[in-house]
N, C-alpha and C positions, 0 to 999 in steps of 0.2 A: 526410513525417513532421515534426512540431514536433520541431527539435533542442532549443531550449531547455528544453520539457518532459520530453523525456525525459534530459536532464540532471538537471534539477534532482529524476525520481524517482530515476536514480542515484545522485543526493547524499544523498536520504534513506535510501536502502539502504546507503550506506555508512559505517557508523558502528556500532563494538561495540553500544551500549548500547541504539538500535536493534534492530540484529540479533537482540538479546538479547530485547528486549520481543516481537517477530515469535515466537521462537520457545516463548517462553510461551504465547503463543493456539493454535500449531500445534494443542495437544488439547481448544480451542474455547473459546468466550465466558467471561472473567472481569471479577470487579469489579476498581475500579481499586485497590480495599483487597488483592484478592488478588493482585492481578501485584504488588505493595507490598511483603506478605510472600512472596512466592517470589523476586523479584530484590533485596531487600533495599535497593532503588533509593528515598532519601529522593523523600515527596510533590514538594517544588519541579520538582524535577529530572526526574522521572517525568513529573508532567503536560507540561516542555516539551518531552520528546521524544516523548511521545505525541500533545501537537498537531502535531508535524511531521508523525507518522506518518497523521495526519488530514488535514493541508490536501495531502499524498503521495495521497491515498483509499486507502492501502496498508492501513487500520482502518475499521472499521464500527465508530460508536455505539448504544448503546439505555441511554434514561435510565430507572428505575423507581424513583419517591419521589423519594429523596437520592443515592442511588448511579448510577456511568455505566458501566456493562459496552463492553467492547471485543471485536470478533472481526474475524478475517483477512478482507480481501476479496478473498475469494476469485478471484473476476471479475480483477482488478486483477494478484493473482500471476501468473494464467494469462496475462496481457498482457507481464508482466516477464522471464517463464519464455519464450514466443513471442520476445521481442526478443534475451534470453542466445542463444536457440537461431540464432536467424537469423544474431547476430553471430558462431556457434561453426560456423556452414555445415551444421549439421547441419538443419535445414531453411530453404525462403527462402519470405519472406513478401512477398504484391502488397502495395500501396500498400491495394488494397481489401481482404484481408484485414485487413490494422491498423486501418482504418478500421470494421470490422464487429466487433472486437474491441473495440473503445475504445469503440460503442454500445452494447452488449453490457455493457459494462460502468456503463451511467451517465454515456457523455463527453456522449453529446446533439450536436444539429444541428451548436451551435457548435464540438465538436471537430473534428466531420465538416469543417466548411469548412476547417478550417487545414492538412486534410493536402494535400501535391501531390501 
């Protein structure tokens, strides 16, 4: 398992305001005007935790025109949810399940090679 990486998705899950934007998409794709007015979160500040939560792949983009709509990825939770659980012993996961999980998700060849 890349410990670095999953560190640094750690660190993006760990932060209110984060948390906060995550649980805004829970009931699916909004614009960025509308997660705006429901967390009352100034533009600046919004877009840079929502490129975290992007270069995380913890957010799905879709541009249309002017506007950039955000949704959970889904894939990615289930990877997050799988890792809490393994560390909670409530399930344990091969090397090849995480591995099949992270493709599943979009990691591709190159994630494949980093796990041991």
């Amino acid at each position: 398992m890349d410990l670095d990486a999953t560190a640094e998705l750690l660190r993006a899950l760990a932060h209110g305001v984060r948390l906060e934007l995550m649980r805004t998409l829970v009931g699916g794709e909004r614009s960025v005007g509308e997660i705006e007015g429901i967390t009352k979160i100034a533009q600046p500040g919004l877009s840079q935790q929502l490129a975290i939560l992007r270069k995380a792949d913890l957010v799905l983009t879709r541009r249309e025109a002017k506007q950039v709509f955000y949704r959970l990825n889904q894939a990615r939770i289930a990877d997050v949810s799988a890792l809490l659980d393994a560390f909670a012993g409530t399930v344990a996961l091969s090397h090849a399940e995480i591995a099949a999980a992270r493709l599943r998700s979009g990691g591709g060849a190159a994630v494949f090679a980093r796990m041991e």
